[in-house]
Chimera marker file (.cmm) of the C-alpha trace (Angstrom):
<marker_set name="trace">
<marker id="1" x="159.027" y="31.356" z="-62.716" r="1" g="1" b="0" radius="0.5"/>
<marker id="2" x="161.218" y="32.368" z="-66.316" r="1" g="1" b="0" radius="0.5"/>
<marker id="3" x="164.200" y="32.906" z="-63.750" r="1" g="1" b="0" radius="0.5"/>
<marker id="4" x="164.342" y="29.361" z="-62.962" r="1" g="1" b="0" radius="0.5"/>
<marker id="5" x="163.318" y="28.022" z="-66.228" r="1" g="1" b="0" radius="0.5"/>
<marker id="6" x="166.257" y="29.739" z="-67.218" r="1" g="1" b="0" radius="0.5"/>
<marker id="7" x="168.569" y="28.387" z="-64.903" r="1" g="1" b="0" radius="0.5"/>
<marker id="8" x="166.618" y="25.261" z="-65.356" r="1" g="1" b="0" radius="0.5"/>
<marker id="9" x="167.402" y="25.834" z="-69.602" r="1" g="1" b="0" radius="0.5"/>
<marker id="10" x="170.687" y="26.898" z="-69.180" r="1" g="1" b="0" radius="0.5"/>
<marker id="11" x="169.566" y="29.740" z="-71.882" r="1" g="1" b="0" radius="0.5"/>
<marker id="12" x="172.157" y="32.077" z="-72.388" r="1" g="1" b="0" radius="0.5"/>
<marker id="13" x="173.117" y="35.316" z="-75.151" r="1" g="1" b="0" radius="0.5"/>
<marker id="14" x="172.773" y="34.103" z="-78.745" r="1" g="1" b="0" radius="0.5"/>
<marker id="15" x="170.438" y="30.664" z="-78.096" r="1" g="1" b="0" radius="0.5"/>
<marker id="16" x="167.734" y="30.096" z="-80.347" r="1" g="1" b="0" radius="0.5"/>
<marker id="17" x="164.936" y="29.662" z="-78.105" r="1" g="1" b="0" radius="0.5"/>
<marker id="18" x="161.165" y="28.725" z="-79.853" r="1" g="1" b="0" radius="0.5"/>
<marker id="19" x="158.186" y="29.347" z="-77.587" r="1" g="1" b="0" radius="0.5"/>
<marker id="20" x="155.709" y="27.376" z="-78.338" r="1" g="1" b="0" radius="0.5"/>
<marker id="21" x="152.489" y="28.706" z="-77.617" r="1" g="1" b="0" radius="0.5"/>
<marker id="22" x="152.660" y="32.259" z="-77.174" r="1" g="1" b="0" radius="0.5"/>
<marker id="23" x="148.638" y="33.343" z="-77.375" r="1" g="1" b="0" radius="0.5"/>
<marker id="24" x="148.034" y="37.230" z="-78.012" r="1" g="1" b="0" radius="0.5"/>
<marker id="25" x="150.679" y="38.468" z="-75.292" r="1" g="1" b="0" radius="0.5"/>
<marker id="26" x="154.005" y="36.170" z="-75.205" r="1" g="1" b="0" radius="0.5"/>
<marker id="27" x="155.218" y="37.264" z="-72.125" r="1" g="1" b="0" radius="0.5"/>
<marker id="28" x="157.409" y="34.623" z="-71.545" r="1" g="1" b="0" radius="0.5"/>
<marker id="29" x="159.196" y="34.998" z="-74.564" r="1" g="1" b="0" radius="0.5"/>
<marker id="30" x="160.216" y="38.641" z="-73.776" r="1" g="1" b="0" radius="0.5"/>
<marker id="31" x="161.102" y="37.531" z="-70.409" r="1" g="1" b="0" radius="0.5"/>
<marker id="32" x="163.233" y="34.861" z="-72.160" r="1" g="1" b="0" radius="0.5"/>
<marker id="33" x="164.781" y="37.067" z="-74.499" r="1" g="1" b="0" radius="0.5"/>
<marker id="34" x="165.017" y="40.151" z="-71.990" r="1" g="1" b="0" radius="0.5"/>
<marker id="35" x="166.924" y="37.767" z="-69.334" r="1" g="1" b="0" radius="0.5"/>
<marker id="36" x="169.254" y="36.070" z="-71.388" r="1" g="1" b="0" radius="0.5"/>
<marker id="37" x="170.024" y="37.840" z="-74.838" r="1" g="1" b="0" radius="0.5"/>
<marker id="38" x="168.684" y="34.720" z="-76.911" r="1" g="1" b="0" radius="0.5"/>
<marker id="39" x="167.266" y="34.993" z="-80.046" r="1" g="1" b="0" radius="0.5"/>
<marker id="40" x="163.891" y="34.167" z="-79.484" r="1" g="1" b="0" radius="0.5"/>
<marker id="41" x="160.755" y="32.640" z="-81.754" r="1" g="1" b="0" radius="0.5"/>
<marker id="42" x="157.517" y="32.356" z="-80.414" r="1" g="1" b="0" radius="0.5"/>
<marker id="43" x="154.721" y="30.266" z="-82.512" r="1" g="1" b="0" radius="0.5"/>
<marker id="44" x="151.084" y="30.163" z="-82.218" r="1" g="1" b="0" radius="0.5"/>
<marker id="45" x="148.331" y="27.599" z="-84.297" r="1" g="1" b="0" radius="0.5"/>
<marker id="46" x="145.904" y="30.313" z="-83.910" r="1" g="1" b="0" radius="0.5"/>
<marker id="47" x="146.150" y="32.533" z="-86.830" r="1" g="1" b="0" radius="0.5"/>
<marker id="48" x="143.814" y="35.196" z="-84.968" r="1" g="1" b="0" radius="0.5"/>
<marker id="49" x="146.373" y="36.185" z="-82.704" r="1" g="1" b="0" radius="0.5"/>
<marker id="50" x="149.174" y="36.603" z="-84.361" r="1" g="1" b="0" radius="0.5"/>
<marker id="51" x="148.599" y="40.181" z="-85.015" r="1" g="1" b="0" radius="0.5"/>
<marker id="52" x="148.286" y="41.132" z="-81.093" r="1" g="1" b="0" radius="0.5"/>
<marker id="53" x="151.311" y="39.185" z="-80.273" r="1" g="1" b="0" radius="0.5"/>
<marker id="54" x="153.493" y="41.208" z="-82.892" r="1" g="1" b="0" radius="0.5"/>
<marker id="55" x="151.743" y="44.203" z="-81.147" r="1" g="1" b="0" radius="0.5"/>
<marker id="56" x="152.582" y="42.947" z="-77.570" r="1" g="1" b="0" radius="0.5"/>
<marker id="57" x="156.485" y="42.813" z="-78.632" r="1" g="1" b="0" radius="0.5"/>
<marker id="58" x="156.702" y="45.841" z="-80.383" r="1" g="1" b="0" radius="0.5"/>
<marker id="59" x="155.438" y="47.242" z="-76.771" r="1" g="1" b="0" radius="0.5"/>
<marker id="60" x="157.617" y="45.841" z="-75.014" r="1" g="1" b="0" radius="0.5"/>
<marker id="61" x="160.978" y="47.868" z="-75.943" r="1" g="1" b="0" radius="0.5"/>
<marker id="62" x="163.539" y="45.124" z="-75.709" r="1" g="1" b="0" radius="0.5"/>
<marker id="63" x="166.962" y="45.596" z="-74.706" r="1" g="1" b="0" radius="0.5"/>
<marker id="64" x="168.498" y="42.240" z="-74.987" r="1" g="1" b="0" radius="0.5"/>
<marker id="65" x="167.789" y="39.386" z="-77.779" r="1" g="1" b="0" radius="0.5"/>
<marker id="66" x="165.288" y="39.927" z="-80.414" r="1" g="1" b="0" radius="0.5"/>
<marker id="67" x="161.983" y="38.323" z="-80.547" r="1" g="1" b="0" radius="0.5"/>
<marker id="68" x="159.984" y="37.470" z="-83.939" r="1" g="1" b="0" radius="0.5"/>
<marker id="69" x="156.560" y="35.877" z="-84.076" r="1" g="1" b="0" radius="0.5"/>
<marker id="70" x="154.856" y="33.651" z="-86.431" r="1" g="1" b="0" radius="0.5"/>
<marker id="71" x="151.971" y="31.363" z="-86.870" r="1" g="1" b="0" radius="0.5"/>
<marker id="72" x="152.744" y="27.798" z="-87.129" r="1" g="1" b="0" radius="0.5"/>
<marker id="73" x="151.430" y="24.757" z="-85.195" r="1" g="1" b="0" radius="0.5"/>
<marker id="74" x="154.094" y="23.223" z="-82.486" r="1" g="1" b="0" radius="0.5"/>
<marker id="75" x="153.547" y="19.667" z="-83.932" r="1" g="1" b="0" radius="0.5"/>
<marker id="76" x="154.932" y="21.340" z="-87.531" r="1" g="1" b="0" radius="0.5"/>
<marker id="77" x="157.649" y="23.315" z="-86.379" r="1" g="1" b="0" radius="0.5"/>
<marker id="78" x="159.347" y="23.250" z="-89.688" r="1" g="1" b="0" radius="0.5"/>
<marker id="79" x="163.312" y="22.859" z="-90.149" r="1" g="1" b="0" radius="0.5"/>
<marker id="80" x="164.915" y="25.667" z="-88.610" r="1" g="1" b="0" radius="0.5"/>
<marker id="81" x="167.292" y="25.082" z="-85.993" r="1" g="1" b="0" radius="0.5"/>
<marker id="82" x="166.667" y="25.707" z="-82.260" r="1" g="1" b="0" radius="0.5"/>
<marker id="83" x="168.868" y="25.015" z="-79.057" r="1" g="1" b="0" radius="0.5"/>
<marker id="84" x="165.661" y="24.493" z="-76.888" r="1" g="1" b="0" radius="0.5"/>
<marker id="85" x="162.236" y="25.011" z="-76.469" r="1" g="1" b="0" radius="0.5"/>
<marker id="86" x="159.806" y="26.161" z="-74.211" r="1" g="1" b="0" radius="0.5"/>
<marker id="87" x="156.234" y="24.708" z="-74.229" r="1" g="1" b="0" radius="0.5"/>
<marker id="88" x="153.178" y="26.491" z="-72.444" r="1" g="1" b="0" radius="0.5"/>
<marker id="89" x="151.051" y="25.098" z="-70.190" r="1" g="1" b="0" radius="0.5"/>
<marker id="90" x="148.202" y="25.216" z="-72.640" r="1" g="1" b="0" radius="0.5"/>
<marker id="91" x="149.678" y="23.728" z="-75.848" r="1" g="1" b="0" radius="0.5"/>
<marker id="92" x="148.425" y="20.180" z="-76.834" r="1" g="1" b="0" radius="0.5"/>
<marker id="93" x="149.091" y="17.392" z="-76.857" r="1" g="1" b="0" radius="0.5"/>
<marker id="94" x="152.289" y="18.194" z="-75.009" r="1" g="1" b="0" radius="0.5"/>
<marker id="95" x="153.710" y="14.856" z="-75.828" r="1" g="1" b="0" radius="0.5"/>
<marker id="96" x="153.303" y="14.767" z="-79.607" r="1" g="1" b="0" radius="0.5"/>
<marker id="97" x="154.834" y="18.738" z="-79.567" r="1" g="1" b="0" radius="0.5"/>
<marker id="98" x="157.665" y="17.508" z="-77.289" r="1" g="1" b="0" radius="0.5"/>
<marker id="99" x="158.573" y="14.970" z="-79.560" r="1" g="1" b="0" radius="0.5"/>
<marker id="100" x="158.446" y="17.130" z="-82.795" r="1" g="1" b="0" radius="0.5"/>
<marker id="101" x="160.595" y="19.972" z="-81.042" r="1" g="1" b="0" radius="0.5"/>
<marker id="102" x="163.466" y="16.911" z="-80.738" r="1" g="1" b="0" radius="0.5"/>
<marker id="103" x="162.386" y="15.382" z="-84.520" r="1" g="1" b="0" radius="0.5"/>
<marker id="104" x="161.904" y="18.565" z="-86.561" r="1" g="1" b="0" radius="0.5"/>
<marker id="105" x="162.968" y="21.557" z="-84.882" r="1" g="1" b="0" radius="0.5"/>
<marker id="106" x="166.636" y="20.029" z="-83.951" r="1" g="1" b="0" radius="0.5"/>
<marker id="107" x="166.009" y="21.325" z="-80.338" r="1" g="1" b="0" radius="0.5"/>
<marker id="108" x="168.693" y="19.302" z="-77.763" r="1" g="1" b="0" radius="0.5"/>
<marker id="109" x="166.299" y="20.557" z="-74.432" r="1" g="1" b="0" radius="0.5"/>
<marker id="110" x="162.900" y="20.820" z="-74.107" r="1" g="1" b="0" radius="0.5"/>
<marker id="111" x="161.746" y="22.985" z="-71.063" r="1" g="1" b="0" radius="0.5"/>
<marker id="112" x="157.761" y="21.718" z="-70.651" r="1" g="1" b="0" radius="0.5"/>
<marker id="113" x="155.278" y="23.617" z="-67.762" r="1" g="1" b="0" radius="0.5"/>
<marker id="114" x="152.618" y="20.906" z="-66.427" r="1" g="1" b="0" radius="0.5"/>
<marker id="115" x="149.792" y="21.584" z="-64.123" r="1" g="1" b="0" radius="0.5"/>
<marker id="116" x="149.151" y="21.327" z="-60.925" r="1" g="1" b="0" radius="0.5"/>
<marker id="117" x="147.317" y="17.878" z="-59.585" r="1" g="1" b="0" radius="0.5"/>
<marker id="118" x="144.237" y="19.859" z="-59.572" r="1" g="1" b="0" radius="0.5"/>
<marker id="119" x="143.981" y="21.544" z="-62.635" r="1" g="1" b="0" radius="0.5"/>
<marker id="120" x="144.938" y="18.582" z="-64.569" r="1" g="1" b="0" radius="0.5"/>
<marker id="121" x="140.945" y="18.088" z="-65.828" r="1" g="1" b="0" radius="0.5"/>
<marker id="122" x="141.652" y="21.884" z="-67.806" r="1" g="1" b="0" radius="0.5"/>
<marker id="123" x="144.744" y="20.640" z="-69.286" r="1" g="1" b="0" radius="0.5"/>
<marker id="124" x="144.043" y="16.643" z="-70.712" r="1" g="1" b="0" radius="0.5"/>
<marker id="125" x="146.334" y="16.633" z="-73.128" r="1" g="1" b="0" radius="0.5"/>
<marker id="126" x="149.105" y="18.041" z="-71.035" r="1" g="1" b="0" radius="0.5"/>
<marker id="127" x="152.009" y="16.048" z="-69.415" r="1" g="1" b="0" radius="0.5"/>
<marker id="128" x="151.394" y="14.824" z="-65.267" r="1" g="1" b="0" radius="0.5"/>
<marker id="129" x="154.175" y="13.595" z="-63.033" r="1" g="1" b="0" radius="0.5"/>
<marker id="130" x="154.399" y="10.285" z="-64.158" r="1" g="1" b="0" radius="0.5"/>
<marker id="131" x="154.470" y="11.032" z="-67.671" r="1" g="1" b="0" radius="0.5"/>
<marker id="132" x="157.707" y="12.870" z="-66.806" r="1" g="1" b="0" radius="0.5"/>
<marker id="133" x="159.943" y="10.093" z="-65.776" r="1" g="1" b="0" radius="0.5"/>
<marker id="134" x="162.085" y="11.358" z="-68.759" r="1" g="1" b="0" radius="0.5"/>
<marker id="135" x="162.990" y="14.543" z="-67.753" r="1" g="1" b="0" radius="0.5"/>
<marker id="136" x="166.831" y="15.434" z="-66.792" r="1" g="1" b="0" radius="0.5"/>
<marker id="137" x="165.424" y="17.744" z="-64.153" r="1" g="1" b="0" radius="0.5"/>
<marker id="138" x="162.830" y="19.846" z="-63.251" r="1" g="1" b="0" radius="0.5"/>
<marker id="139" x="161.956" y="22.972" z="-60.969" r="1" g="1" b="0" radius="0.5"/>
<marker id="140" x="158.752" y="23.532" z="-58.921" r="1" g="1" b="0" radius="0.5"/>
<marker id="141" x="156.591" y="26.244" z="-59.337" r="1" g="1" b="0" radius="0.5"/>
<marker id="142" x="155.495" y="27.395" z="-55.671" r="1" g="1" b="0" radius="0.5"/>
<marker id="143" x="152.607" y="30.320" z="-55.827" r="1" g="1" b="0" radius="0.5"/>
<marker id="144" x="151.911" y="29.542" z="-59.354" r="1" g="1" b="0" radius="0.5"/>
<marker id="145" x="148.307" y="29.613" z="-60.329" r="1" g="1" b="0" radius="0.5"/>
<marker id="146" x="148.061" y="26.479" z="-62.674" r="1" g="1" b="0" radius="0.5"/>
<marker id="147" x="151.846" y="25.271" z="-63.134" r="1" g="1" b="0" radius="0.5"/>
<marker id="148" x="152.918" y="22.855" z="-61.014" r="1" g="1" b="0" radius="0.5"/>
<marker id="149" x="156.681" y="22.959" z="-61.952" r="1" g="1" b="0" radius="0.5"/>
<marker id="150" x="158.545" y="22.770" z="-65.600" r="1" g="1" b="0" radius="0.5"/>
<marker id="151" x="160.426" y="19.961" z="-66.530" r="1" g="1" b="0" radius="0.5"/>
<marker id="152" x="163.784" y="19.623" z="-68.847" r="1" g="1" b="0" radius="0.5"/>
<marker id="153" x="164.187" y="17.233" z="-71.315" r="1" g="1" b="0" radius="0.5"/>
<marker id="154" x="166.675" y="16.683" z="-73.408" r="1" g="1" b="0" radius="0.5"/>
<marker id="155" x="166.912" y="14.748" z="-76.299" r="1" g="1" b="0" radius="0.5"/>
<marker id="156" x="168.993" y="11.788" z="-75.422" r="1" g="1" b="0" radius="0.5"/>
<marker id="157" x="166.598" y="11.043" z="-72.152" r="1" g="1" b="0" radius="0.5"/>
<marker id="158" x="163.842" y="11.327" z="-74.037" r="1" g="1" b="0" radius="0.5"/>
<marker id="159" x="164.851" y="8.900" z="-77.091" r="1" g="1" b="0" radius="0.5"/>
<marker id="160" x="166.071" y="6.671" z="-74.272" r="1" g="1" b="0" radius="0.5"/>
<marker id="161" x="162.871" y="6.391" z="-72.252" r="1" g="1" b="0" radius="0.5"/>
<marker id="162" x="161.127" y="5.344" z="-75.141" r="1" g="1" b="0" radius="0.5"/>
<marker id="163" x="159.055" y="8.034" z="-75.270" r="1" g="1" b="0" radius="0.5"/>
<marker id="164" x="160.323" y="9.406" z="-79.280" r="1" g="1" b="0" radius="0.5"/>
<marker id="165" x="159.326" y="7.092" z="-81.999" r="1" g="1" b="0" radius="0.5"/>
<link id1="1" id2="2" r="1" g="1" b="0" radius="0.2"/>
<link id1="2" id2="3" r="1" g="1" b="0" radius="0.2"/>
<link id1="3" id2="4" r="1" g="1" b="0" radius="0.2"/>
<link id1="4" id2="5" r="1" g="1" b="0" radius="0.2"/>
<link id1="5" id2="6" r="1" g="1" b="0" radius="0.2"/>
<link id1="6" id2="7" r="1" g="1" b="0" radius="0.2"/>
<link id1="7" id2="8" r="1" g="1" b="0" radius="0.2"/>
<link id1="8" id2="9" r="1" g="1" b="0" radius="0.2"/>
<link id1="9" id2="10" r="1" g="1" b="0" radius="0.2"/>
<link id1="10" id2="11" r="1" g="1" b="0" radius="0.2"/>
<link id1="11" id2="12" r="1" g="1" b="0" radius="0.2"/>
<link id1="12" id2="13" r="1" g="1" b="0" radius="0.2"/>
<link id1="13" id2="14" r="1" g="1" b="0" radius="0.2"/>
<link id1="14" id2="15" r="1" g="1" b="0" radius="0.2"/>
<link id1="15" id2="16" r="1" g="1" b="0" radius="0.2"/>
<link id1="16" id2="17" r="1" g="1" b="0" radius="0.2"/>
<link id1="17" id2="18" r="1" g="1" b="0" radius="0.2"/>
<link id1="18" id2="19" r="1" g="1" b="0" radius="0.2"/>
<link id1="19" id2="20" r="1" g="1" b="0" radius="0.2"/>
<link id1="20" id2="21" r="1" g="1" b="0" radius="0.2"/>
<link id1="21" id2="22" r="1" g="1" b="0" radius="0.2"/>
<link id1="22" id2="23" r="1" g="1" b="0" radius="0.2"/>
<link id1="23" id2="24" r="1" g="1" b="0" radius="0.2"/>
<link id1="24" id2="25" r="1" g="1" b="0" radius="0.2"/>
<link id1="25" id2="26" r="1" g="1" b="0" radius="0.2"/>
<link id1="26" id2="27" r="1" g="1" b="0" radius="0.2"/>
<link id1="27" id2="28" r="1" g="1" b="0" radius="0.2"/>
<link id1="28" id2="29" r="1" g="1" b="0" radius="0.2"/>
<link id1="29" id2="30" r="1" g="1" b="0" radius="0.2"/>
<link id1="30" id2="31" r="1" g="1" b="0" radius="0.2"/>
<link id1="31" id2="32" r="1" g="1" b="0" radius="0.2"/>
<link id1="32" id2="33" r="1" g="1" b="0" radius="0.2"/>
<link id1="33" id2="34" r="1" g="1" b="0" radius="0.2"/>
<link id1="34" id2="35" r="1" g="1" b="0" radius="0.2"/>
<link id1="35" id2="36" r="1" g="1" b="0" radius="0.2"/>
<link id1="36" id2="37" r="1" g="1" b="0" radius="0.2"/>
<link id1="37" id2="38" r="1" g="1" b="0" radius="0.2"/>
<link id1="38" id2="39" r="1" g="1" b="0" radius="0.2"/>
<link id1="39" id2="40" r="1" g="1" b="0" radius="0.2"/>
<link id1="40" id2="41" r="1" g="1" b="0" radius="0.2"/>
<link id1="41" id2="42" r="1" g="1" b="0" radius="0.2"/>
<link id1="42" id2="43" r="1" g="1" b="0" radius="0.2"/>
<link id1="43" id2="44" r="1" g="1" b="0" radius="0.2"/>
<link id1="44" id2="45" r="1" g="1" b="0" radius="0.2"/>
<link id1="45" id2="46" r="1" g="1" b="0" radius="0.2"/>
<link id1="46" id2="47" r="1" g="1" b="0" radius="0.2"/>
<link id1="47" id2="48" r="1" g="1" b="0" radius="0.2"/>
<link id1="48" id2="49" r="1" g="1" b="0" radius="0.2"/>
<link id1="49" id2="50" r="1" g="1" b="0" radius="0.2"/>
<link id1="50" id2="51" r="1" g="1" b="0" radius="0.2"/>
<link id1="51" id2="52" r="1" g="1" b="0" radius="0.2"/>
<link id1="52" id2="53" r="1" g="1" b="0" radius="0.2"/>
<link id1="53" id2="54" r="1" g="1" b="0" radius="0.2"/>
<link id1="54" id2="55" r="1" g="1" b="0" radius="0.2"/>
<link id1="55" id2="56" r="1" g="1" b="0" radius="0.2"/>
<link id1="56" id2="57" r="1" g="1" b="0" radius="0.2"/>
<link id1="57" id2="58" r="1" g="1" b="0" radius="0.2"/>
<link id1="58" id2="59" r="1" g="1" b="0" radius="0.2"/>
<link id1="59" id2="60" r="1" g="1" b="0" radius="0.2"/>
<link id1="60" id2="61" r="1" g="1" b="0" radius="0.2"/>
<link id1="61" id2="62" r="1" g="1" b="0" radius="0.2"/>
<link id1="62" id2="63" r="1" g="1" b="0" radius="0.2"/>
<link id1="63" id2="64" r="1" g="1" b="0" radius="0.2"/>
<link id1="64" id2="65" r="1" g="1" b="0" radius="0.2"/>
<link id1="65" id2="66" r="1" g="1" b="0" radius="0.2"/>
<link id1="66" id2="67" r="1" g="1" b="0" radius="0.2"/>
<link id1="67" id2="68" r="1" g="1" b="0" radius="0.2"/>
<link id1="68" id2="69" r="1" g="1" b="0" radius="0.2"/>
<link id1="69" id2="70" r="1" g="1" b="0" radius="0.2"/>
<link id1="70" id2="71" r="1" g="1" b="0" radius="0.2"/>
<link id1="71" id2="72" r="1" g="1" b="0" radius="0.2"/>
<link id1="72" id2="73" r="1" g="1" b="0" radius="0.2"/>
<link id1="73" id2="74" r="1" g="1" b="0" radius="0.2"/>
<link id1="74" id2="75" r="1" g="1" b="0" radius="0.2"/>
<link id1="75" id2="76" r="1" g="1" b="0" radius="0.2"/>
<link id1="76" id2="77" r="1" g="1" b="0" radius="0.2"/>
<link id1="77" id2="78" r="1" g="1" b="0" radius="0.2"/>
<link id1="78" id2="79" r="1" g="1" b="0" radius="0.2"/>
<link id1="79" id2="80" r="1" g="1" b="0" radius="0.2"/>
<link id1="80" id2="81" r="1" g="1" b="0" radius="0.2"/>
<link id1="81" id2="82" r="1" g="1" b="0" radius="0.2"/>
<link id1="82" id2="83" r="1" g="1" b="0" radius="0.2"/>
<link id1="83" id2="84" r="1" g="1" b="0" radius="0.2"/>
<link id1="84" id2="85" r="1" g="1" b="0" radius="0.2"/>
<link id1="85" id2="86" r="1" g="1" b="0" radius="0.2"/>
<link id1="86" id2="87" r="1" g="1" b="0" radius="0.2"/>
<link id1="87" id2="88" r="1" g="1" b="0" radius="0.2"/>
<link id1="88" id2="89" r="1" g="1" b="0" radius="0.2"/>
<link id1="89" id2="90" r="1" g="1" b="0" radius="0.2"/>
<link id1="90" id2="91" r="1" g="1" b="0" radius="0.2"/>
<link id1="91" id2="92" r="1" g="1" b="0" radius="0.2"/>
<link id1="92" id2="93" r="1" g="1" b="0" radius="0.2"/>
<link id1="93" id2="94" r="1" g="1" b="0" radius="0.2"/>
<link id1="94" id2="95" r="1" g="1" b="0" radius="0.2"/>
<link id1="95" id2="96" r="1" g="1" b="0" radius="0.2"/>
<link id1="96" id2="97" r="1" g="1" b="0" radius="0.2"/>
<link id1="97" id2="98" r="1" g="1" b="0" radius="0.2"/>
<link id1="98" id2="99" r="1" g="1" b="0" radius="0.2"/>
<link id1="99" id2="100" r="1" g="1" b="0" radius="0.2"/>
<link id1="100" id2="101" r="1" g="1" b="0" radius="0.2"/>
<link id1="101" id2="102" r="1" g="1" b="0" radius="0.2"/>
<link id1="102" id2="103" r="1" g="1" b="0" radius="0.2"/>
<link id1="103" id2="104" r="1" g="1" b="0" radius="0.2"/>
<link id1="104" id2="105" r="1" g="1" b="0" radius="0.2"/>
<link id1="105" id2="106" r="1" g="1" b="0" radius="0.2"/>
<link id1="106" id2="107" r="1" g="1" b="0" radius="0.2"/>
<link id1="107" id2="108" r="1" g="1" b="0" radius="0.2"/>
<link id1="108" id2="109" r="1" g="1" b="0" radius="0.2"/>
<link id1="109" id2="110" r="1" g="1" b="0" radius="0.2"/>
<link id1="110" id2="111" r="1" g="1" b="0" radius="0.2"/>
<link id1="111" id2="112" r="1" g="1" b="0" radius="0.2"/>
<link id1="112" id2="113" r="1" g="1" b="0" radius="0.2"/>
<link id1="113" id2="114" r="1" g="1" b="0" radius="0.2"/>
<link id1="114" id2="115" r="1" g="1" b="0" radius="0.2"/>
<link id1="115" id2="116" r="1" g="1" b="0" radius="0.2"/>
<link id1="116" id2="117" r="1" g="1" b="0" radius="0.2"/>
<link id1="117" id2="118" r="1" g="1" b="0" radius="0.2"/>
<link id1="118" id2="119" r="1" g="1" b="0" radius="0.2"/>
<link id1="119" id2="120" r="1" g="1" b="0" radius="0.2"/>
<link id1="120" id2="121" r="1" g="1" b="0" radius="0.2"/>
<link id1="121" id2="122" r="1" g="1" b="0" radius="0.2"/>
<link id1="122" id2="123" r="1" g="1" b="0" radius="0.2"/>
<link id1="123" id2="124" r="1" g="1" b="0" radius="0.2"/>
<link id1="124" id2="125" r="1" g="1" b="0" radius="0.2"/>
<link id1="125" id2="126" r="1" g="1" b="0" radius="0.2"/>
<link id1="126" id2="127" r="1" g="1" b="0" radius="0.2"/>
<link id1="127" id2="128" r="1" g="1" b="0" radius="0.2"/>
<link id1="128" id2="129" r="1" g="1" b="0" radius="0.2"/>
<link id1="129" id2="130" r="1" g="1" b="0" radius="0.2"/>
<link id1="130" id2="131" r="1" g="1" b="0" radius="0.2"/>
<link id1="131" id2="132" r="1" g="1" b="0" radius="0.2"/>
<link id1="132" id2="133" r="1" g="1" b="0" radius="0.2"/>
<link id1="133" id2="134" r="1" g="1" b="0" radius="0.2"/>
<link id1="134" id2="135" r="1" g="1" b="0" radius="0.2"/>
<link id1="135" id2="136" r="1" g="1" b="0" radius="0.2"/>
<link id1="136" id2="137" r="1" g="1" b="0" radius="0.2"/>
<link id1="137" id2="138" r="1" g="1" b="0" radius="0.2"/>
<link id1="138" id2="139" r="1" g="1" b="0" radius="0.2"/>
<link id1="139" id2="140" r="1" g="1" b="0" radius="0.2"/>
<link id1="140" id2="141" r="1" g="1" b="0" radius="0.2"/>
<link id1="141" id2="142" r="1" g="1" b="0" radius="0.2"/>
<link id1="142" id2="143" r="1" g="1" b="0" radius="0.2"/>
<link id1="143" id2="144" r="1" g="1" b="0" radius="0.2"/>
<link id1="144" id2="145" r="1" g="1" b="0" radius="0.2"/>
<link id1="145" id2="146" r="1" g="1" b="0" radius="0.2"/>
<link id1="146" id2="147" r="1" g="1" b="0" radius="0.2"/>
<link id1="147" id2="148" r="1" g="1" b="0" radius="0.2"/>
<link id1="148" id2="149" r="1" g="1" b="0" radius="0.2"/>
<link id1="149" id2="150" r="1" g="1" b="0" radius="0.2"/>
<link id1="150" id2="151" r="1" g="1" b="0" radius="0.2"/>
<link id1="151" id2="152" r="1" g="1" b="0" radius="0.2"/>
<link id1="152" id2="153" r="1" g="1" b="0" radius="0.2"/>
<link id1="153" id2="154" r="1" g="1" b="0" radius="0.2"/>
<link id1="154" id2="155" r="1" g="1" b="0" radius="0.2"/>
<link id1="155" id2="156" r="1" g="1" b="0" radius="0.2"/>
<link id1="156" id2="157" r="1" g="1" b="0" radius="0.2"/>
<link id1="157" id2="158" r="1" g="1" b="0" radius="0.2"/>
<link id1="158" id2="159" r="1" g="1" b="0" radius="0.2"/>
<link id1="159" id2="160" r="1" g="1" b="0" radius="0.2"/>
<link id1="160" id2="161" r="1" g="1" b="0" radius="0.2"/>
<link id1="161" id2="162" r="1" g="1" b="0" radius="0.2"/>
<link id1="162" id2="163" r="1" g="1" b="0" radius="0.2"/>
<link id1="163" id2="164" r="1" g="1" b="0" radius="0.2"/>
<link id1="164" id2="165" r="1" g="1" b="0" radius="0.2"/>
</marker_set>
C-alpha cells in the first residue's frame, strides 16, 4: 500500500512529508521515510500517545530520512512548510484536515486513504467516492482491510472544485 502511495505522491529524498494521524505506532511514516529519504513529520491530537510513537521510531533504526513526532491536531497544522501530506484513514473530518494541509501547512498534494463501501459507517467523517471528484488521481487498495484506495489531491484541483473556502 505505501509503495503506491508513493508512486501515487511522487515522494522522493529530501520532501517534507507530514503524516497526519500517526496513533501510538506510525508505521506509515517510517515506511515513508524508509522508502524515499524524505524528511518526515507525523502529528497526532491525542496527547496520550505521543510518547509510544517516539518509542515506535526510535525502534525502528532508520536508514533513510528522519522522522520526528509531535502532538498537534491536523486541522491546526501550524506554519511550517510541507511538500505533501498523508492523511490516515481514521483522522476526522477528512475534509476540514484536507483543506487546512493546502491553507496552513503550504502542502501542494494531499495523499488521503478512504474506506471501503462497507466500512464507511466506522469512518463518518471520512471522504467516499463521490466526495473525491477532486482528486488528480488515485490508486486502489486491493487486500486492504478497511482502505478502499488513496486519493491525490493537489492544491490547484482542489481550490478549483470548490471544495477550499
Amino acid at each position: 500500500m505505501v509503495n503506491r502511495e508513493v508512486s501515487l505522491g511522487r515522494i522522493r529524498p529530501g520532501d517534507r512529508v507530514l503524516c497526519v494521524g500517526g496513533g501510538r505506532t506510525p508505521f506509515t511514516a517510517c515506511l515513508l521515510a524508509e522508502k524515499t529519504g524524505a524528511d518526515v513529520t507525523v502529528i497526532d491530537h491525542d496527547p496520550t500517545v505521543i510518547a509510544d510513537a517516539e518509542a515506535f521510531i526510535s525502534s525502528w533504526q532508520l536508514l533513510k530520512g528522519q522522522i520526528r513526532c509531535k502532538w498537534q491536531d491536523g486541522q491546526e497544522p501550524g506554519h511550517d512548510p510541507y511538500d505533501i501530506a498523508h492523511i490516515a484513514l481514521q483522522v476526522t473530518p477528512q475534509a476540514k484536515v484536507t483543506e487546512a494541509m493546502f491553507q496552513l501547512a503550504g502542502c501542494e498534494k494531499v495523499l488521503c486513504r478512504i474506506p471501503k463501501p462497507g466500512m464507511q459507517d466506522q469512518y463518518p467523517e471520512a471522504f467516499v467516492q463521490a466526495d473525491c471528484e477532486a482528486c488528480t488521481d488515485r490508486v486502489a487498495h486491493r487486500g486492504a482491510r478497511m482502505a478502499a484506495e488513496t486519493v491525490l489531491f493537489t492544491k490547484d484541483a482542489f481550490v478549483k472544485e470548490g471544495a477550499v473556502g
